[in-house]
C-alpha positions, 0 to 999 in steps of 0.5 A: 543513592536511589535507584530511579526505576524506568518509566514505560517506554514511549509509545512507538510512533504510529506507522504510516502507510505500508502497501505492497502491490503485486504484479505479473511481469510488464502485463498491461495490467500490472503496468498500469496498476502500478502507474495509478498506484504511482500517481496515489502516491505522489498526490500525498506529499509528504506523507507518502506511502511506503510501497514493495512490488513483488513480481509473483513471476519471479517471487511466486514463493511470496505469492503464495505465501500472501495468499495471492491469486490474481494480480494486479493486487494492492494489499494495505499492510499498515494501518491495520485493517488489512485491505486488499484491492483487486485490479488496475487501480484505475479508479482512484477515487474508490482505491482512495476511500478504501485505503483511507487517503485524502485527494490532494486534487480535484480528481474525484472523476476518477 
């Protein structure tokens, strides 16, 4: 009888986008970051992000916790590098670069 040894275990799976946007309340602000954010993700099909909102005016805690000191406040948690954006997200085209996205339309106006 011989005692097959286990290879390595297979490599976990790369995760995919994670982002958490924090926001004030309904401030114009956050409403619309979180719209454009909205609008990010749809254009990735079937690879759409994952996104957490966290409300700093119900969870201040998590705010400080994250470092958090303005919002609107998009942070890419995964892939690694770590990327914060600050603002409405209005323009999509710059959010895309820094997050790493590619457009799925011809939005590059914006």
């Amino acid at each position: 009888m011989s005692s097959a040894r286990p290879g390595p275990p297979p490599p976990l799976a790369e995760p995919g986008l994670v982002l958490r946007l924090y926001v004030a309340g309904r401030l114009p602000c956050s409403v619309e970051a979180e719209a454009n954010l909205d609008l990010l993700c749809a254009e990735q099909d079937g690879n759409r992000p994952s996104v957490e909102i966290v409300d700093v005016l119900l969870e201040p805690e998590q705010a400080l916790t994250d470092g958090i000191i303005v919002t609107p406040t998009l942070v890419r948690l995964a892939p690694l590098p770590v990327v914060q954006i600050l603002g409405a997200l209005s323009n999509r085209r710059l959010v895309r670069a820094a997050l790493g996205l590619v457009p799925r339309t011809n939005d590059d106006a914006r």
